[in-house]
LOSEDO-680399 format. One record per residue (C-alpha): residue in three letters; x, y negated, z. Coordinates in Angstrom, 3 decimals, always signed. Example, Ala and Ser with C-alpha at 12.3 -4.5 7.8 and 13.67 -1.06 7.14 Angstrom:
! LOSEDO-680399
+-----+----------+----------+----------+
!  aa !        X !        Y !        Z !
+-----+----------+----------+----------+
! ALA !  +12.300 !   +4.500 !   +7.800 !
! SER !  +13.670 !   +1.060 !   +7.140 !
+-----+----------+----------+----------+
! end
This chain:
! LOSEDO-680399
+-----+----------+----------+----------+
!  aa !        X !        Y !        Z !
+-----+----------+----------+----------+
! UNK ! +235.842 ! +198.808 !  -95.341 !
! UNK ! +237.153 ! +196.371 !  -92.686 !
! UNK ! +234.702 ! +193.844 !  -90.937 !
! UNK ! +235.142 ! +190.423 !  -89.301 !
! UNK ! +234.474 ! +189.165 !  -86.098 !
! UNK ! +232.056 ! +187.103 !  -87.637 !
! UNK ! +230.530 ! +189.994 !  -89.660 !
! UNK ! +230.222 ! +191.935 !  -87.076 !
! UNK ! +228.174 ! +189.001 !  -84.387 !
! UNK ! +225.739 ! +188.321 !  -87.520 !
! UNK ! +225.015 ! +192.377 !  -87.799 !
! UNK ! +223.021 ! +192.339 !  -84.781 !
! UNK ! +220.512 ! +190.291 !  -86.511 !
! UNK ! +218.661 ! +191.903 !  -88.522 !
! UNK ! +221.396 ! +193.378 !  -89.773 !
! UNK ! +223.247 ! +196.987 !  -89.857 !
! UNK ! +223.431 ! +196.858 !  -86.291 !
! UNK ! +219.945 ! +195.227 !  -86.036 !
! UNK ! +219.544 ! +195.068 !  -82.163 !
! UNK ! +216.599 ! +192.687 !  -80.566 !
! UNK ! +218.644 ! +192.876 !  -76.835 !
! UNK ! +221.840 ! +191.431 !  -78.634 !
! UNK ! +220.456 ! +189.899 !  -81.691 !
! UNK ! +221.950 ! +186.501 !  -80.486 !
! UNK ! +225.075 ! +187.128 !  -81.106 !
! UNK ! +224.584 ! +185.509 !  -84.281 !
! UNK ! +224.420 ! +182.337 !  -82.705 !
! UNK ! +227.225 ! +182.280 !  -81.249 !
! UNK ! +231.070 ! +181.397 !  -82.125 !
! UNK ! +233.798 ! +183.384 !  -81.979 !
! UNK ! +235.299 ! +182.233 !  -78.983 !
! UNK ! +231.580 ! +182.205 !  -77.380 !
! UNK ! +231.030 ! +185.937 !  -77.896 !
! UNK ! +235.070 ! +187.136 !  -77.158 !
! UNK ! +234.346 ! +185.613 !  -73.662 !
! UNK ! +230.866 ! +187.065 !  -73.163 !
! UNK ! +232.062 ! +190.979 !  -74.408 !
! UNK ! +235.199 ! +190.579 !  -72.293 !
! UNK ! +232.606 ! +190.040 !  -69.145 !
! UNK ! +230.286 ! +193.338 !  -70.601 !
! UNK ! +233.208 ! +195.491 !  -70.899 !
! UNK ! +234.340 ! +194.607 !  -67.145 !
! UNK ! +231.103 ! +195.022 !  -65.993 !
! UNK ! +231.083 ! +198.470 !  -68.185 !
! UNK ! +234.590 ! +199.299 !  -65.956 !
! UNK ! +232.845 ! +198.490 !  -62.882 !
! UNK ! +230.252 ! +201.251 !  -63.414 !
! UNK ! +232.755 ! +203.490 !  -63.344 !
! UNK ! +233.659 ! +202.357 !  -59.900 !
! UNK ! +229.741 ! +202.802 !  -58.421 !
! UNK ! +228.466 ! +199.304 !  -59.625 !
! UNK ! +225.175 ! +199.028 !  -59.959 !
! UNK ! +223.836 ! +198.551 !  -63.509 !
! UNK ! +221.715 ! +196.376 !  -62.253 !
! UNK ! +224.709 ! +193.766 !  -62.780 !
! UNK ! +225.218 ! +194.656 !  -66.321 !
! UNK ! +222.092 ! +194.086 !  -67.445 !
! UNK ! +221.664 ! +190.818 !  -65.705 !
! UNK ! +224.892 ! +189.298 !  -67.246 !
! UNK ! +223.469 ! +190.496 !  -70.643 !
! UNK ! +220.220 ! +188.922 !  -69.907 !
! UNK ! +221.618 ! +185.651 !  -68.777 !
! UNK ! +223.554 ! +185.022 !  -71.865 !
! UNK ! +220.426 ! +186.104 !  -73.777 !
! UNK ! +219.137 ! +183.008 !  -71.934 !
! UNK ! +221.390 ! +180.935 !  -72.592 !
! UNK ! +221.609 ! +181.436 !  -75.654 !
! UNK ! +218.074 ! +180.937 !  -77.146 !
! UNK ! +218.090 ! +177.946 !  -74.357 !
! UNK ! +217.739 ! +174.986 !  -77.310 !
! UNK ! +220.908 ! +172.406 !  -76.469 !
! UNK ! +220.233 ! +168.790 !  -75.856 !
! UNK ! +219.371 ! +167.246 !  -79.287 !
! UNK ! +219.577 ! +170.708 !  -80.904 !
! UNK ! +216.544 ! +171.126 !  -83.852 !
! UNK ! +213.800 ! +172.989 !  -82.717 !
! UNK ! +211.678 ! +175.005 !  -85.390 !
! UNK ! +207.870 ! +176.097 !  -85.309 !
! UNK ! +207.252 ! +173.728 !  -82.509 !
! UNK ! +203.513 ! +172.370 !  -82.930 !
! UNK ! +202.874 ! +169.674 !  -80.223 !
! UNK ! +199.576 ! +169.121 !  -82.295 !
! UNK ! +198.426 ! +172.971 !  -82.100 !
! UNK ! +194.711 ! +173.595 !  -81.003 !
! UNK ! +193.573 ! +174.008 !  -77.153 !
! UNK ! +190.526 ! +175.893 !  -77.136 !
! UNK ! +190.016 ! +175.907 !  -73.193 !
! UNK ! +188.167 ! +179.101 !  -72.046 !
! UNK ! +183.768 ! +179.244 !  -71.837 !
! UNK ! +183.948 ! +181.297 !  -68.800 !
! UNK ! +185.627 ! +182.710 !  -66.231 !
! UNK ! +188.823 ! +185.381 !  -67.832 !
! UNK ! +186.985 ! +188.225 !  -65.075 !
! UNK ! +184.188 ! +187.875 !  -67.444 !
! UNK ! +185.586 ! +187.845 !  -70.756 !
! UNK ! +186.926 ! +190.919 !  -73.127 !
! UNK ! +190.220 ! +190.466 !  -73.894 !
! UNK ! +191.958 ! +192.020 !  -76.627 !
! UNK ! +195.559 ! +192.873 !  -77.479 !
! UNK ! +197.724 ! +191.539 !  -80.211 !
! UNK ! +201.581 ! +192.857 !  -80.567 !
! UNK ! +204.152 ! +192.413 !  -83.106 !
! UNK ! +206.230 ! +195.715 !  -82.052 !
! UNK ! +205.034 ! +197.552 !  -85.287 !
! UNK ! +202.705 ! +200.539 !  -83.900 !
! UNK ! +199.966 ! +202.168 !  -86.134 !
! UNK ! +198.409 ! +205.478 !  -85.946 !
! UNK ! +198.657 ! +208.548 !  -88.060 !
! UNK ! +194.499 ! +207.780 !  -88.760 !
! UNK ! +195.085 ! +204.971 !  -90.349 !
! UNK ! +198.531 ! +204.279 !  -91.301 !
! UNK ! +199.814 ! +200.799 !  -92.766 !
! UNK ! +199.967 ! +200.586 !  -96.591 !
! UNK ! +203.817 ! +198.525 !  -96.893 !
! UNK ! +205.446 ! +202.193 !  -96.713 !
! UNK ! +206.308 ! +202.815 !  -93.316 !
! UNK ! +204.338 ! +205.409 !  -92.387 !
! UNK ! +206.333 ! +207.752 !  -94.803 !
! UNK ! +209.959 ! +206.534 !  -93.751 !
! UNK ! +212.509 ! +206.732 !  -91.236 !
! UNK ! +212.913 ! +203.940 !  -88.730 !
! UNK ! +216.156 ! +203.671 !  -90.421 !
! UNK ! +215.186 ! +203.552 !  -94.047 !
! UNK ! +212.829 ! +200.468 !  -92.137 !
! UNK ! +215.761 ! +198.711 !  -91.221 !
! UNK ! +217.391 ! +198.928 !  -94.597 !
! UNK ! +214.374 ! +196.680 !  -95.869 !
! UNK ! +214.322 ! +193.458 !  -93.189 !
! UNK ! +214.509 ! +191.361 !  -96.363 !
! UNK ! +211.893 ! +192.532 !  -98.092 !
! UNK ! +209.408 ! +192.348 !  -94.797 !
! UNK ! +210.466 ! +188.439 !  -94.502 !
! UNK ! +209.090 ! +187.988 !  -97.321 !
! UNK ! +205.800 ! +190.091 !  -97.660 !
! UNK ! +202.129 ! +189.174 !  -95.983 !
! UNK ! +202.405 ! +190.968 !  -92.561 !
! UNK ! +199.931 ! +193.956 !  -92.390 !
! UNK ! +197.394 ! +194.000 !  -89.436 !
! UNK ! +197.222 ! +197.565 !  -87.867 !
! UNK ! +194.055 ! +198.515 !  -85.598 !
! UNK ! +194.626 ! +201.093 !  -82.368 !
! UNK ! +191.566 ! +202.169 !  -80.819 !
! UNK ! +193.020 ! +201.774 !  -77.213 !
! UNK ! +191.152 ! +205.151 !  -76.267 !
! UNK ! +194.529 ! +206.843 !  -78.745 !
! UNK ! +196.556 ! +208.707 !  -76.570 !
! UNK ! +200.012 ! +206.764 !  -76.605 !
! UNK ! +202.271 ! +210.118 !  -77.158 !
! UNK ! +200.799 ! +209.937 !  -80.750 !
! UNK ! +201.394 ! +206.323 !  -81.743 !
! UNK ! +203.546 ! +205.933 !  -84.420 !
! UNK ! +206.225 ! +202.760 !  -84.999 !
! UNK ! +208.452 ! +201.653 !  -87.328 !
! UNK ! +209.905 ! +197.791 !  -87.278 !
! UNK ! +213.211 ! +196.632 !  -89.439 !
! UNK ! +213.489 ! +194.306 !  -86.543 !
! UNK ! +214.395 ! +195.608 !  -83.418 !
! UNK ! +215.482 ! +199.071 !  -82.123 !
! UNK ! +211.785 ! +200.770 !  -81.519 !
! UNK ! +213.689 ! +203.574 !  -79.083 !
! UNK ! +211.802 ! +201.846 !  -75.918 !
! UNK ! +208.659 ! +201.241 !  -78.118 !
! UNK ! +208.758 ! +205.294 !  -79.369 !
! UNK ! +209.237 ! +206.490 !  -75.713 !
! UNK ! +206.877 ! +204.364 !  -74.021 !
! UNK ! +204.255 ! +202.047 !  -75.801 !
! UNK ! +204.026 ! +199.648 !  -73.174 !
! UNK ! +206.891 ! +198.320 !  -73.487 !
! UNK ! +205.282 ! +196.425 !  -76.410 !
! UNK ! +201.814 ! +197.670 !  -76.530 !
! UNK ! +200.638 ! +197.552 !  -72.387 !
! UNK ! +197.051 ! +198.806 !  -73.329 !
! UNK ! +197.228 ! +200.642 !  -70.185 !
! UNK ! +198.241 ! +197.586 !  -68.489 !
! UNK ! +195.281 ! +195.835 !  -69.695 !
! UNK ! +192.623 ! +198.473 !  -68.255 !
! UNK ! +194.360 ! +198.265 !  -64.687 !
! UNK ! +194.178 ! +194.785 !  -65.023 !
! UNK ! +190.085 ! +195.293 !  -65.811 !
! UNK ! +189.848 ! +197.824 !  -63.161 !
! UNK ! +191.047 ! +195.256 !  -60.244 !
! UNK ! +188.957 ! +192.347 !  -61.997 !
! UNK ! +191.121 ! +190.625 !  -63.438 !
! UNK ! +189.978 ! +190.484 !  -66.683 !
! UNK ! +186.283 ! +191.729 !  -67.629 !
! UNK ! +187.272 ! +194.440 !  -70.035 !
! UNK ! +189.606 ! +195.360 !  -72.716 !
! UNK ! +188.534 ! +194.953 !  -76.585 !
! UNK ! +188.984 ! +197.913 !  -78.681 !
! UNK ! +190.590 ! +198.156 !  -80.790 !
! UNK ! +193.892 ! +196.736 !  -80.028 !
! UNK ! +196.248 ! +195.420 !  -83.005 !
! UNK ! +199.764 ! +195.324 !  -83.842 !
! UNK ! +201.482 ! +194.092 !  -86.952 !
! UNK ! +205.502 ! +194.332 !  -88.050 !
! UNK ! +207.070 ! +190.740 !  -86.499 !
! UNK ! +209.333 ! +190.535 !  -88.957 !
! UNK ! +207.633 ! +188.753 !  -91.567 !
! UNK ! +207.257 ! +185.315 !  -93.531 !
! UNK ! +205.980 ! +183.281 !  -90.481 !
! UNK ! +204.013 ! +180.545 !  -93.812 !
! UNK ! +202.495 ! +183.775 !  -94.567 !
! UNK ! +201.377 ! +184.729 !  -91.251 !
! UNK ! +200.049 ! +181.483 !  -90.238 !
! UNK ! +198.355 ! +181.105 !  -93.677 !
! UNK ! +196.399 ! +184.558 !  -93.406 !
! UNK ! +195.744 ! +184.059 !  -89.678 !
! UNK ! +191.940 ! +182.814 !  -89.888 !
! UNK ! +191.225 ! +186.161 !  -91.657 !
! UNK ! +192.508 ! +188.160 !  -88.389 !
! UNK ! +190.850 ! +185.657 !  -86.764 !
! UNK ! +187.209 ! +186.920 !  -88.116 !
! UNK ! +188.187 ! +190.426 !  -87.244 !
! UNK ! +188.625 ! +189.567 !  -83.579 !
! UNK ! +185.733 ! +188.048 !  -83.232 !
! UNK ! +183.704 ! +190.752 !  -85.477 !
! UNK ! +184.990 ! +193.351 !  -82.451 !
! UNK ! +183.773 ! +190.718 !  -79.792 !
! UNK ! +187.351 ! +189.596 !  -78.541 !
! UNK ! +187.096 ! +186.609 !  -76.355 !
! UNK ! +190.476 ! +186.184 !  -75.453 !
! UNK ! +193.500 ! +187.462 !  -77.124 !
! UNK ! +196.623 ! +188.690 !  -74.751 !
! UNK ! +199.328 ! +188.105 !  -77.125 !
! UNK ! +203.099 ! +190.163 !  -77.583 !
! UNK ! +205.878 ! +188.737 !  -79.610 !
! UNK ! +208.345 ! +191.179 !  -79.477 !
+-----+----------+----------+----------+
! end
């Protein structure tokens, strides 16, 4: 069956193609996106010729930039210029700091109960719509875990950098090196990750309940990862 051009841009958002490095292609028009893959594939050309891929990767990341980059006038949604400030007691070199990631990790111990422990990342991806529209599920990861044996599954982004390495989403390690220089006092355990794609009502409306479980662990500060 054939598929537009349009059809095709939309795909990468959470979609059949369903790709978080190129998901805005949605956004874009026609004429937008035929200029920005004509500049990919002559940057893809140019590899053959000993470019670096540094280049490649940059255009793609400006026009990611650009793209999300709200226009002059443009609507601008889950913007809270009235949000709470809750300016810090103490020093952050003296406060445990705990880790909070949408990128969709559990662990085999204690996997999530919304099915993905049992499926395929892509049987995941099949279901975006119906993880829109559920109550996201809060996963804990005792950061001791060693990250080979982390599981993930998200419907929202390719989780081949997230299954390879964890801290690409879920910089535990990070965190401790960060303790170890001073940085930070010490790293809460355990650390938490939840799927991203989900209803963001819901999420804000069950947030005070993950709230009391931070706090329950002793979390002081929360280092936060949208992914």
């Amino acid at each position: 069956m054939g598929e537009s051009i349009r059809e095709f841009l939309d795909s990468f958002f959470y979609g059949s193609r369903n790709d978080l490095s190129f998901k805005f292609l949605k956004g874009m028009s026609e004429e937008e996106a035929s200029e920005f893959l004509s500049l990919l594939l002559t940057k893809v050309g140019e590899l053959y010729d000993g470019a670096p891929p540094d280049d490649l990767i940059d255009l793609a990341y400006q026009w990611q930039v650009d793209a999300y980059t709200p226009k002059p006038g443009a609507e601008r949604k889950w913007v809270h210029e009235d949000g709470p400030f809750t300016p810090l007691s103490k020093p952050l070199a003296e406060m445990s700091v705990g880790l909070v990631t949408s990128s969709g990790h559990f662990t085999s111990e204690d996997p999530p109960g919304d099915g993905r422990a049992t499926k395929s990342q892509e049987e995941i991806v099949k279901e975006i719509d119906d993880f829109l529209a559920r109550t996201p599920e809060l996963s804990e990861i005792p950061t001791s875990h060693p990250t080979e044996e982390l599981n993930v599954r998200h419907p929202g982004y390719d989780t081949r950098s997230s299954a390879l390495d964890p801290e690409v989403a879920l910089p535990i390690r990070a965190l401790e090196r960060a303790a170890s220089r001073g940085s930070i006092g010490s790293v809460s355990s355990p650390a938490y990750s939840f799927v991203g794609a989900a209803s963001q009502l819901r999420l804000r409306a069950d947030r005070d309940g993950w709230v009391d479980r931070w706090k329950e662990a002793g979390v002081e500060a929360l280092f936060l990862v949208p992914v």
